[in-house]
ZALO-353978 format. One record per atom (N, C-alpha, C): residue number from 0; residue in three letters; z, x, y. Coordinates in nm, 3 decimals, padded with zeros to 5 digits. Each point is the difference from the previous one (the first is absolute). Layout:
BEGIN
<nr NUM rest ALA Z Z X X Y Y>;
...
This chain:
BEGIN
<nr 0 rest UNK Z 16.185 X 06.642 Y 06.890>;
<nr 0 rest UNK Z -00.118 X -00.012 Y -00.083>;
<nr 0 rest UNK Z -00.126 X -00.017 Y 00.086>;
<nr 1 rest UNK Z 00.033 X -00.121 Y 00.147>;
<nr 1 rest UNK Z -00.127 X -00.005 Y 00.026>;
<nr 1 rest UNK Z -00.063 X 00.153 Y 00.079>;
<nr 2 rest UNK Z 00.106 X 00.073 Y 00.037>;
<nr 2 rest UNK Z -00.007 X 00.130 Y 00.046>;
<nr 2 rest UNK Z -00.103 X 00.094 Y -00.056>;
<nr 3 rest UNK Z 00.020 X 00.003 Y -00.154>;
<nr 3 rest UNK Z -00.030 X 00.101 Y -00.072>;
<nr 3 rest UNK Z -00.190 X -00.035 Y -00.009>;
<nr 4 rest UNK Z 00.045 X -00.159 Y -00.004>;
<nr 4 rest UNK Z -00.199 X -00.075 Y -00.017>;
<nr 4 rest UNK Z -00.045 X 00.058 Y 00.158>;
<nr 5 rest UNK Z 00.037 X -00.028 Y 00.055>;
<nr 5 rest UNK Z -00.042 X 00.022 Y 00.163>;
<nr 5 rest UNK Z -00.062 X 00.143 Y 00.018>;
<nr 6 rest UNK Z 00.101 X 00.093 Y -00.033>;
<nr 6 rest UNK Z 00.002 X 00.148 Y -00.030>;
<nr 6 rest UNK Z -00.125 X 00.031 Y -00.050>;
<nr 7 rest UNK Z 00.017 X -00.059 Y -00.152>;
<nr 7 rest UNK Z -00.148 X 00.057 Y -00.069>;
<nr 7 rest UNK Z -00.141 X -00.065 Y -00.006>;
<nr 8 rest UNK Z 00.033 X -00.064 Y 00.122>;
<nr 8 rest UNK Z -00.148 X -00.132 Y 00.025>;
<nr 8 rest UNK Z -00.042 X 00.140 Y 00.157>;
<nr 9 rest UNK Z 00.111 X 00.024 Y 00.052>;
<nr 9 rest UNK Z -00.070 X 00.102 Y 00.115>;
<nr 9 rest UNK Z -00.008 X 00.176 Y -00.026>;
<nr 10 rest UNK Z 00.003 X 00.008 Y -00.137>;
<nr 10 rest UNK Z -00.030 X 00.118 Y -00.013>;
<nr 10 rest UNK Z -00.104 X -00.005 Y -00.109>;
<nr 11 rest UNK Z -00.061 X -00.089 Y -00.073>;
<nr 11 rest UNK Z -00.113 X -00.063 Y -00.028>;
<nr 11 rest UNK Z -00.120 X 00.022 Y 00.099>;
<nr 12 rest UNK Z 00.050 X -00.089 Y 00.109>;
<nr 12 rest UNK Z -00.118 X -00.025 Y 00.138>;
<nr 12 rest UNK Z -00.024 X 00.112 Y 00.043>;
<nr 13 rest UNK Z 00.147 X 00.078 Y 00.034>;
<nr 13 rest UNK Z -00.057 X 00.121 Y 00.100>;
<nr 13 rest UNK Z -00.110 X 00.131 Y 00.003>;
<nr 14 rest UNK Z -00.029 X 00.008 Y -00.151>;
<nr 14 rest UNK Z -00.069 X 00.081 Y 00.002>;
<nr 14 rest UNK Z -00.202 X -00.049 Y 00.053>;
<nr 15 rest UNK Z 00.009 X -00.152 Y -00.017>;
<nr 15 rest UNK Z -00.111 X -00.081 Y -00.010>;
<nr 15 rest UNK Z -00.002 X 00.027 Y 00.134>;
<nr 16 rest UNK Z 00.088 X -00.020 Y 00.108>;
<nr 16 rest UNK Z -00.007 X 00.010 Y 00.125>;
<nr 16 rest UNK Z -00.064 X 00.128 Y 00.062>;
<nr 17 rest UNK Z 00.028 X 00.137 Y -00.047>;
<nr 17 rest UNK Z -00.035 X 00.115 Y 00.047>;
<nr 17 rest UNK Z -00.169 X 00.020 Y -00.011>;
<nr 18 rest UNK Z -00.001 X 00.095 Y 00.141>;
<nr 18 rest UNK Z -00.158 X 00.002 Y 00.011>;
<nr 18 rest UNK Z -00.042 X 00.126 Y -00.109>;
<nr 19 rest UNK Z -00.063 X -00.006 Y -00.036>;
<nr 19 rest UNK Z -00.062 X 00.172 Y -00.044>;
<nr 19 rest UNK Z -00.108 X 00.133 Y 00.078>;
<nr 20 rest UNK Z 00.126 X 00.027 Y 00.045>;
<nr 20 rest UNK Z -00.027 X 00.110 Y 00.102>;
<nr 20 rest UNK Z -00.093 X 00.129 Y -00.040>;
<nr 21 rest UNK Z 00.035 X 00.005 Y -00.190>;
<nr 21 rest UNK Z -00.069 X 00.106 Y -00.014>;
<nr 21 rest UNK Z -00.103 X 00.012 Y -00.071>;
<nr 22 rest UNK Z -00.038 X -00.129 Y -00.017>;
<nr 22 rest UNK Z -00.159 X -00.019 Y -00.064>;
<nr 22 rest UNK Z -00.094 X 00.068 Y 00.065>;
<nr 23 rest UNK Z -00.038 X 00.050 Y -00.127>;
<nr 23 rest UNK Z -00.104 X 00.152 Y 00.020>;
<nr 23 rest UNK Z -00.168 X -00.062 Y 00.099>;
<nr 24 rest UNK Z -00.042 X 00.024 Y 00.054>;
<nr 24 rest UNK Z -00.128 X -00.037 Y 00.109>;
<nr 24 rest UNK Z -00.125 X -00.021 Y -00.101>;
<nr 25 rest UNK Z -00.029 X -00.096 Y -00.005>;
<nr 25 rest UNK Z -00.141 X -00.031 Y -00.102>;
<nr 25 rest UNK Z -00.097 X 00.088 Y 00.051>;
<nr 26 rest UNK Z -00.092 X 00.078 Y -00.117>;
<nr 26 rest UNK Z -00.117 X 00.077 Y -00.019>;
<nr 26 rest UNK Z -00.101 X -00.020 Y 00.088>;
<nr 27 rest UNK Z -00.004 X -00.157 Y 00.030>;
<nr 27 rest UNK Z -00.150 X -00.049 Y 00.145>;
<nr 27 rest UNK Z 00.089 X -00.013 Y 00.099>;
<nr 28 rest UNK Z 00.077 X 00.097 Y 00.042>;
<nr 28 rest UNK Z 00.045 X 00.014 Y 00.111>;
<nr 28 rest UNK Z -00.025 X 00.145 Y 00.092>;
<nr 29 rest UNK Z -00.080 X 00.056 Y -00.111>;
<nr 29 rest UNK Z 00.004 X 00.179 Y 00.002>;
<nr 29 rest UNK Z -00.218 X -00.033 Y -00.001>;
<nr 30 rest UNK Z -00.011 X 00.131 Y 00.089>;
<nr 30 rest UNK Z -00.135 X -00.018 Y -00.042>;
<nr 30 rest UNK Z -00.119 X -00.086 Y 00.135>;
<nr 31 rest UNK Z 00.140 X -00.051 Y 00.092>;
<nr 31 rest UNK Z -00.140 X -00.102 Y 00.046>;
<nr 31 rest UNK Z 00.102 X -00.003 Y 00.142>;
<nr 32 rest UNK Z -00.152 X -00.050 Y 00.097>;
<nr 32 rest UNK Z 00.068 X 00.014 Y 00.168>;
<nr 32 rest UNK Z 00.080 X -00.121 Y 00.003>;
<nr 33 rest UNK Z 00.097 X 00.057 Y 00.090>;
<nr 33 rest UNK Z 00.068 X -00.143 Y 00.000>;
<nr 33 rest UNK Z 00.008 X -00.028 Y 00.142>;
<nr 34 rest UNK Z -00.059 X -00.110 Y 00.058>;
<nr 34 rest UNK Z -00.026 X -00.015 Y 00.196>;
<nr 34 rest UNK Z 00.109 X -00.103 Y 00.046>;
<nr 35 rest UNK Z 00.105 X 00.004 Y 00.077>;
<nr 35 rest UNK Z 00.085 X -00.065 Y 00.124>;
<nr 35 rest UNK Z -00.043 X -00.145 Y 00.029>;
<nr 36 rest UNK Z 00.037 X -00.113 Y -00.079>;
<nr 36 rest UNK Z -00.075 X -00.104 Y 00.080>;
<nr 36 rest UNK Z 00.088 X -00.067 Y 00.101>;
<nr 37 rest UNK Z 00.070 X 00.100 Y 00.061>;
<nr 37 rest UNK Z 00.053 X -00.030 Y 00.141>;
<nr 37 rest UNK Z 00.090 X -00.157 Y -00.076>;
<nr 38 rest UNK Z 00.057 X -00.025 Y -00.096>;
<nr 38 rest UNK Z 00.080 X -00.129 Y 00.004>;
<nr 38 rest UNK Z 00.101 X 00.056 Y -00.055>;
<nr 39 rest UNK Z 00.113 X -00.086 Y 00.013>;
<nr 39 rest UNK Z 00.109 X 00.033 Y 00.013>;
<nr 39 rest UNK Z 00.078 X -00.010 Y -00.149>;
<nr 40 rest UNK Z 00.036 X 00.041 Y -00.099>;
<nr 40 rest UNK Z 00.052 X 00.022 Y -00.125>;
<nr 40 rest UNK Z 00.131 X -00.054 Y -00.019>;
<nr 41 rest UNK Z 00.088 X 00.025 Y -00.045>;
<nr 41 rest UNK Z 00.137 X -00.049 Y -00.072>;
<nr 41 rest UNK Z 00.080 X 00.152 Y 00.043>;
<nr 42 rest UNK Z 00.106 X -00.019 Y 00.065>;
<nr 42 rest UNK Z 00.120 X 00.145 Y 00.079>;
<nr 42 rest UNK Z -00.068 X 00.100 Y 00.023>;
<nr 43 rest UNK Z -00.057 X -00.059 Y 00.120>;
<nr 43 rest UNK Z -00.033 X 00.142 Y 00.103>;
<nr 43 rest UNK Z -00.199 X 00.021 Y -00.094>;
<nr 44 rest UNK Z -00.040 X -00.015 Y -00.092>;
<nr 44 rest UNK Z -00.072 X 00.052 Y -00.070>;
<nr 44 rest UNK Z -00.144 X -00.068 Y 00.048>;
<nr 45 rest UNK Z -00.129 X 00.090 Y 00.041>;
<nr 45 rest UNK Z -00.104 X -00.091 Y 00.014>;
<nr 45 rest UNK Z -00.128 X -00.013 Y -00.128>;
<nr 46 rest UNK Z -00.095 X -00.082 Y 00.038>;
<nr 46 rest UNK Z -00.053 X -00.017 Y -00.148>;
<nr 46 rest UNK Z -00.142 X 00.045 Y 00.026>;
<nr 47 rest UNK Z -00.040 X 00.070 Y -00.106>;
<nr 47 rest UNK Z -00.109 X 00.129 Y -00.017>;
<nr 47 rest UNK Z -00.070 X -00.120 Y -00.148>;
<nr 48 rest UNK Z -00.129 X 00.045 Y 00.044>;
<nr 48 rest UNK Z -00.087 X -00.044 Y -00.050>;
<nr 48 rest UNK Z -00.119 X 00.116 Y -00.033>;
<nr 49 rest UNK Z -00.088 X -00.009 Y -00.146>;
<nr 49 rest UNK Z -00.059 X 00.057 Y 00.016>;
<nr 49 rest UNK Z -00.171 X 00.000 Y 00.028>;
<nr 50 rest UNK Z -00.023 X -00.156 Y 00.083>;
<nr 50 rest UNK Z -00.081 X 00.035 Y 00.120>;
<nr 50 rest UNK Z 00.031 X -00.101 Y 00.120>;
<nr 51 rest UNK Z -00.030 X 00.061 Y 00.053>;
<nr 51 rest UNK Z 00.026 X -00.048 Y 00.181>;
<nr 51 rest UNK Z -00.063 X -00.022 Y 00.096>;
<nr 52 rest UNK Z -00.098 X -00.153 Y -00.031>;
<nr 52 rest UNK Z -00.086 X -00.032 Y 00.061>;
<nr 52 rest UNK Z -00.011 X -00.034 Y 00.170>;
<nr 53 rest UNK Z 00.155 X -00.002 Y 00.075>;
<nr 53 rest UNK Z 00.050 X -00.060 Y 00.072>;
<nr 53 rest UNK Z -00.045 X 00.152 Y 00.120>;
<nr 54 rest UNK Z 00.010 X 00.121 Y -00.055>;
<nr 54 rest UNK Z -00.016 X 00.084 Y 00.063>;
<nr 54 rest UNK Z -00.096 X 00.090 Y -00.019>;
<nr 55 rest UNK Z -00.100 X 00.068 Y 00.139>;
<nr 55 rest UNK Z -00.144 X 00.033 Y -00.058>;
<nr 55 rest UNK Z 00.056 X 00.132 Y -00.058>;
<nr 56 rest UNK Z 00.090 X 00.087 Y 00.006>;
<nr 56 rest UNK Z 00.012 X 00.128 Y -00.057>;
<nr 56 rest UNK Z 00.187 X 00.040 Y -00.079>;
<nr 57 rest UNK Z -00.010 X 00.018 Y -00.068>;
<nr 57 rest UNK Z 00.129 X 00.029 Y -00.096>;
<nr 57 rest UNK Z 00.099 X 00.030 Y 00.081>;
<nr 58 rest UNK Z 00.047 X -00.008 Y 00.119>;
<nr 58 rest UNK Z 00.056 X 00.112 Y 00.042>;
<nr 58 rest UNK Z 00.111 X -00.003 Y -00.016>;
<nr 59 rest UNK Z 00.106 X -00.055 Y -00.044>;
<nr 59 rest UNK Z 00.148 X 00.004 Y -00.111>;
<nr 59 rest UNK Z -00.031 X -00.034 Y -00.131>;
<nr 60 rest UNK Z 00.030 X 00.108 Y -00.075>;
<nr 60 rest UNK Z 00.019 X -00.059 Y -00.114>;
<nr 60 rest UNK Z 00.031 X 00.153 Y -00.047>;
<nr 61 rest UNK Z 00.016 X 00.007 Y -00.159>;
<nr 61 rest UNK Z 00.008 X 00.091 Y -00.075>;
<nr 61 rest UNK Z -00.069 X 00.001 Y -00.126>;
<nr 62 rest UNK Z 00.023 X 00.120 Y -00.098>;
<nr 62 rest UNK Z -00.049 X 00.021 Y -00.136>;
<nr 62 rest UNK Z 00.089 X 00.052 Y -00.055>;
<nr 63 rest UNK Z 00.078 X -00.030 Y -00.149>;
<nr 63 rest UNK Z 00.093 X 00.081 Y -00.078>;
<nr 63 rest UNK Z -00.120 X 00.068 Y -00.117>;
<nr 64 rest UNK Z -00.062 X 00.093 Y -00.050>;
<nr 64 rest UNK Z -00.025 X 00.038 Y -00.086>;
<nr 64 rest UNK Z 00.068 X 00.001 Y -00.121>;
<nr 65 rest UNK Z -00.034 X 00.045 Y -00.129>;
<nr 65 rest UNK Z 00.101 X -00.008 Y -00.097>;
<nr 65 rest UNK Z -00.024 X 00.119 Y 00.002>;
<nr 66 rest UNK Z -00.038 X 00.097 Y 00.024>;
<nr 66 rest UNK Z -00.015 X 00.133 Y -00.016>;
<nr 66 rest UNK Z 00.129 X 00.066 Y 00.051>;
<nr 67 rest UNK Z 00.086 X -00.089 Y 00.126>;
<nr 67 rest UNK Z 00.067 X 00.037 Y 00.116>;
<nr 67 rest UNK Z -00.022 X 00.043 Y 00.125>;
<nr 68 rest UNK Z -00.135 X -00.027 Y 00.050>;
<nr 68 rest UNK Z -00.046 X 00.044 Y 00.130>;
<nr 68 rest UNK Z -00.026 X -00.148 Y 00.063>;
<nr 69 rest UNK Z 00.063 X 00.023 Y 00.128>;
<nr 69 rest UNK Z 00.007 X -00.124 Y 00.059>;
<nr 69 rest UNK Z -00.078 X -00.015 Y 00.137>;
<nr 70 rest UNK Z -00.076 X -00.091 Y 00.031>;
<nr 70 rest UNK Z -00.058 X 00.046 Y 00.123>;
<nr 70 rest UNK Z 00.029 X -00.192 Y 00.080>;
<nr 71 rest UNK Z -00.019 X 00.059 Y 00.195>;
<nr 71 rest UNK Z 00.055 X -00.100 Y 00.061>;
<nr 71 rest UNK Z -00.059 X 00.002 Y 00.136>;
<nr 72 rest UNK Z -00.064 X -00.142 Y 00.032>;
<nr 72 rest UNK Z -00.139 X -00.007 Y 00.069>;
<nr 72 rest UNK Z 00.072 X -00.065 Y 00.095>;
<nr 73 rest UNK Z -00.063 X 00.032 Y 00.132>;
<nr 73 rest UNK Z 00.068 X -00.014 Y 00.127>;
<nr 73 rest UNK Z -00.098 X -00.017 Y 00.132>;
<nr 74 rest UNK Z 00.048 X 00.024 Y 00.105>;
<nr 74 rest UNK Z -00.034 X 00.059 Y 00.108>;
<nr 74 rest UNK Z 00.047 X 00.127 Y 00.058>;
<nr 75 rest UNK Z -00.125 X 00.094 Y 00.041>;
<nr 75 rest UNK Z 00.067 X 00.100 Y 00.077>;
<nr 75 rest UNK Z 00.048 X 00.007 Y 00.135>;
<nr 76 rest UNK Z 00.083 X 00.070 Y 00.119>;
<nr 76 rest UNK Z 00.027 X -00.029 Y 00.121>;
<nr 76 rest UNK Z -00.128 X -00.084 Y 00.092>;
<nr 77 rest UNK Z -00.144 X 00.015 Y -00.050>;
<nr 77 rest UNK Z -00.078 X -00.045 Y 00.076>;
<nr 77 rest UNK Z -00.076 X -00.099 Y -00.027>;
<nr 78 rest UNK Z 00.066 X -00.085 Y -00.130>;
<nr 78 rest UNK Z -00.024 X -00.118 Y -00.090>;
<nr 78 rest UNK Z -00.113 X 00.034 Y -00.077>;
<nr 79 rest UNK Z -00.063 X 00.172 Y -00.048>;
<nr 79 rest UNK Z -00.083 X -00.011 Y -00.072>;
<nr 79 rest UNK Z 00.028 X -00.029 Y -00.151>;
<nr 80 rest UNK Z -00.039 X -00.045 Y -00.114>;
<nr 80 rest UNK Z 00.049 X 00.013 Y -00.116>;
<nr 80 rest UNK Z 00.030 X 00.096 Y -00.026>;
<nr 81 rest UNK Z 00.109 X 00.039 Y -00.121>;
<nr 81 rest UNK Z 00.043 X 00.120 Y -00.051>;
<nr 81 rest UNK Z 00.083 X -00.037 Y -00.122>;
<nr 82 rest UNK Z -00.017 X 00.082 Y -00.132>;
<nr 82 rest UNK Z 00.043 X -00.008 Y -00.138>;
<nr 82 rest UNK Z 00.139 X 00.109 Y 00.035>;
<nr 83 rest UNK Z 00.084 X -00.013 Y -00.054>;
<nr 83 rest UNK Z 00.077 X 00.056 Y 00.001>;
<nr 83 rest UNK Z 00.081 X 00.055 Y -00.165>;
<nr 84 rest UNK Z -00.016 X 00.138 Y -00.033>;
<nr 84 rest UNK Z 00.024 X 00.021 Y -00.131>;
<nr 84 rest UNK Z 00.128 X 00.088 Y -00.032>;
<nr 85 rest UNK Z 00.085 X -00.081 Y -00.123>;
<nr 85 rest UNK Z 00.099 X 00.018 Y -00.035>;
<nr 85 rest UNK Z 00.035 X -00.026 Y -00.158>;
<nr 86 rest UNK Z 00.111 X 00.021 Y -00.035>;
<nr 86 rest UNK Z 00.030 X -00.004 Y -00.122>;
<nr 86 rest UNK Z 00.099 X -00.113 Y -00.017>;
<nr 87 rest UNK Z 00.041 X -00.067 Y -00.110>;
<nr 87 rest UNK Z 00.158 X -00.071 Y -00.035>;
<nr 87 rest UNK Z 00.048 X 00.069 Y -00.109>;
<nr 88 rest UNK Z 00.127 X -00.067 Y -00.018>;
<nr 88 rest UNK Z 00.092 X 00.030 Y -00.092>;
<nr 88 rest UNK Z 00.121 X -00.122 Y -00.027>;
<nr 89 rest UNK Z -00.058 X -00.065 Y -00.142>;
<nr 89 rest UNK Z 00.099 X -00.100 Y -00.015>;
<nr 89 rest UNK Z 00.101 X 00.005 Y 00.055>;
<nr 90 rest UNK Z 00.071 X -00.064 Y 00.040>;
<nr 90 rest UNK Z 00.183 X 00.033 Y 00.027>;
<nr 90 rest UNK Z 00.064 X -00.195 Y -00.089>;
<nr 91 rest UNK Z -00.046 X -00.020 Y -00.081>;
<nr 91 rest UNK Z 00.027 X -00.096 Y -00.118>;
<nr 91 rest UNK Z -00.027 X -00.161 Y 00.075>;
<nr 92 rest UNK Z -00.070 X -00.036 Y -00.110>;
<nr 92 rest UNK Z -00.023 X -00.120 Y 00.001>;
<nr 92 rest UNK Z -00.157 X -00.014 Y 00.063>;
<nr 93 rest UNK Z 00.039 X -00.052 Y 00.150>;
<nr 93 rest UNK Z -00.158 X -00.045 Y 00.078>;
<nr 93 rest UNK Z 00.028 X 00.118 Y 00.106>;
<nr 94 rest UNK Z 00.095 X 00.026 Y 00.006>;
<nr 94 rest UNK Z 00.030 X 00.125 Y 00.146>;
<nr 94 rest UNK Z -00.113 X 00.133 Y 00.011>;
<nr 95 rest UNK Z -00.059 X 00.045 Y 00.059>;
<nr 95 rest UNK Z -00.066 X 00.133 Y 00.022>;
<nr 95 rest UNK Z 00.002 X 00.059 Y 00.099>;
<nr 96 rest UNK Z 00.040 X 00.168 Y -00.014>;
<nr 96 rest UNK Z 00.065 X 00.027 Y 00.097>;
<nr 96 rest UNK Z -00.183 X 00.097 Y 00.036>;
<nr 97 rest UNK Z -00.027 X -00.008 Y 00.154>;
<nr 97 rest UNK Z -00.076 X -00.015 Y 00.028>;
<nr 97 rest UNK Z -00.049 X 00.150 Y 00.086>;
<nr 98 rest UNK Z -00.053 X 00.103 Y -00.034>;
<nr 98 rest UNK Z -00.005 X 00.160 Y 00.067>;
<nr 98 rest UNK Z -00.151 X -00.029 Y 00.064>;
<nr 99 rest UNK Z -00.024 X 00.066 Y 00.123>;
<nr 99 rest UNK Z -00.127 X 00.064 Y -00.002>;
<nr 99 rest UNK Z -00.006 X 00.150 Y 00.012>;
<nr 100 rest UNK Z -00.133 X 00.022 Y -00.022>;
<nr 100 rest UNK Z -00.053 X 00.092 Y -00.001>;
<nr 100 rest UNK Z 00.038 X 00.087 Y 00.162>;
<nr 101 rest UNK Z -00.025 X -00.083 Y 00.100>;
<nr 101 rest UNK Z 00.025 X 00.083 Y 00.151>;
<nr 101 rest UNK Z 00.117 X -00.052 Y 00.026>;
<nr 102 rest UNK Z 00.080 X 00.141 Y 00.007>;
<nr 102 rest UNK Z 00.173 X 00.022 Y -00.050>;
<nr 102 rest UNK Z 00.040 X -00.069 Y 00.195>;
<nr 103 rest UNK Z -00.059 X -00.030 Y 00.052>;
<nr 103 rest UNK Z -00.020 X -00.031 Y 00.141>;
<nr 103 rest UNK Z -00.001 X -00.150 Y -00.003>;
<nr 104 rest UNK Z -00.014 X -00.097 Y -00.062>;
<nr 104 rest UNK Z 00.009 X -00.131 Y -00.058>;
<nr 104 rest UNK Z 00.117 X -00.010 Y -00.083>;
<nr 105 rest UNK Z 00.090 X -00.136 Y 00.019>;
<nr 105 rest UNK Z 00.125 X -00.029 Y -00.056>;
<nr 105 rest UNK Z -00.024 X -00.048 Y -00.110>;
<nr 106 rest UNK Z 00.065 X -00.005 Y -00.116>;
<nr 106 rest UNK Z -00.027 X -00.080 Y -00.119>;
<nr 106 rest UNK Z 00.098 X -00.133 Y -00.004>;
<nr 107 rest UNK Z -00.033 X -00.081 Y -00.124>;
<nr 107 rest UNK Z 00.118 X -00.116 Y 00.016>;
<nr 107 rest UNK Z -00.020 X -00.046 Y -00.159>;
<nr 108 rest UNK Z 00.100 X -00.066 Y 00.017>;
<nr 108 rest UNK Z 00.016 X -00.085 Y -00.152>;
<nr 108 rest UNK Z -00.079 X -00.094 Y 00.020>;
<nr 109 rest UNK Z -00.101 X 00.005 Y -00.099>;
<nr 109 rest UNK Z -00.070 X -00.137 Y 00.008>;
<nr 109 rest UNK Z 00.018 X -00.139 Y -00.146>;
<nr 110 rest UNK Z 00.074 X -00.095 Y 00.062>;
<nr 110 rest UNK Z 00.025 X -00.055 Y -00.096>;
<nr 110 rest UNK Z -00.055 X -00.173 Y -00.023>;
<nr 111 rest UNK Z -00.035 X -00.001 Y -00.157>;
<nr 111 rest UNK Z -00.105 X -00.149 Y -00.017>;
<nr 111 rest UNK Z 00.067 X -00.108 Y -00.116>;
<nr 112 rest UNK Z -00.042 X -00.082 Y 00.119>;
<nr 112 rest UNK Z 00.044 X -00.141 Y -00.106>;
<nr 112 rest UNK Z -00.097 X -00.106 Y -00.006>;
<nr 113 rest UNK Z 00.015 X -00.071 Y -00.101>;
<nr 113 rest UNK Z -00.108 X -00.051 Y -00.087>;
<nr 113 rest UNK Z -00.154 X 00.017 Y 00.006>;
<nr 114 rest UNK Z 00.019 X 00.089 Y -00.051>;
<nr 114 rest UNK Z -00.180 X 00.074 Y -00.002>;
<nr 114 rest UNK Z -00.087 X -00.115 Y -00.151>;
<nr 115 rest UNK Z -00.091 X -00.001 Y 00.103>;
<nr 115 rest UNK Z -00.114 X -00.100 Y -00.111>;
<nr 115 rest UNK Z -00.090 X 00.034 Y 00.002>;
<nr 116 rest UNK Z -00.122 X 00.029 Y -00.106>;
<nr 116 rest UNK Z -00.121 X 00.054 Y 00.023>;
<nr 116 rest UNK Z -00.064 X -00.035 Y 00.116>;
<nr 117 rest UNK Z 00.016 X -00.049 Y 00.096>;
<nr 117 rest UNK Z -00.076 X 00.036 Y 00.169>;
<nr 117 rest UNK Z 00.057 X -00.070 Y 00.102>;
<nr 118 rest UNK Z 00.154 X 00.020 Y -00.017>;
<nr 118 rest UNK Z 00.074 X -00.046 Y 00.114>;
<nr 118 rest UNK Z 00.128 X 00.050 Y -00.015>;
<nr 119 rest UNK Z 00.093 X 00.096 Y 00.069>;
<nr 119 rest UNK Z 00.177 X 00.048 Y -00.013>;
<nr 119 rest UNK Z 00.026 X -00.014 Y 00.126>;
<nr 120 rest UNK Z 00.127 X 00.017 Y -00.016>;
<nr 120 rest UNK Z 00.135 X 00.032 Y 00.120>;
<nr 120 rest UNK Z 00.055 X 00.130 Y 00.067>;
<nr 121 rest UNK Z -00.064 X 00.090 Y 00.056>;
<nr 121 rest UNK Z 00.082 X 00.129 Y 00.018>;
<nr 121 rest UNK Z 00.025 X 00.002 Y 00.143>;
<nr 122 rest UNK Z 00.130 X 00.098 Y -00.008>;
<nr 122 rest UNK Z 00.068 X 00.025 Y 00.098>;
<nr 122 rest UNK Z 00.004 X 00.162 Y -00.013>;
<nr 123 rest UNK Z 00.009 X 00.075 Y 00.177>;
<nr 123 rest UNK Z 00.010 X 00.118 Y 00.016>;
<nr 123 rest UNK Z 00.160 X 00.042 Y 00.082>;
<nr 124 rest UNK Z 00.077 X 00.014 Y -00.095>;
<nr 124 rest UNK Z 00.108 X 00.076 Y 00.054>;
<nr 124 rest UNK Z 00.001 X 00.121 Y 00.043>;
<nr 125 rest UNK Z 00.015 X 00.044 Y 00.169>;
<nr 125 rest UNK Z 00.047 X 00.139 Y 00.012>;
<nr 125 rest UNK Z 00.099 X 00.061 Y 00.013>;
């Protein structure tokens, strides 16, 4: 008997336990720059802000459009600034799989966790 209570007290919990992986990416997440504030996030992930007073020029960060055009601000070989333009494509949940435009540049999954109107978590898998 106490088996059966035990049983259905942890299959109760377990679902409370699971993260939700595939919650769809909130609307003010699309639309606006998002800049690198160089600190360190939750697994592997760093945290993007969308402004970045700490540094005089953007130079990591990105933009998801909702349109689907994605663009991604950098340095070039000679540390001048440079936008870099590309597209996504959901791949479910927060995941976006990440193309550019110059087939000469690698793409990656870019994936975000807890996005808040002016502070998330993303990570670039290649």
């Amino acid at each position: 008997m106490r088996f059966l209570l035990y049983l259905s007290a942890t299959m109760l919990l377990l679902p409370a336990g699971c993260k939700k992986s595939e919650e769809p990416t909130p609307d003010h997440v699309f639309d606006k720059n998002w800049y690198n504030t160089y600190q360190a996030g939750d697994d592997g992930h760093s945290i993007f802000s969308t402004t970045n007073p700490k540094q005089a020029w953007r130079h990591d960060g990105f933009r998801l459009n909702a349109d689907g055009s994605f663009l991604e601000y950098g340095l070039d070989p000679v540390d001048n600034p440079e936008t870099r333009p590309g597209t996504w494509q959901r791949e479910g949940g927060q995941k976006y799989r990440i193309t550019f435009r110059n087939a000469a540049r690698k793409g990656y999954l870019l994936l975000i966790t807890k996005p808040a109107t002016d502070q998330l978590q993303a990570r670039r898998d290649y």
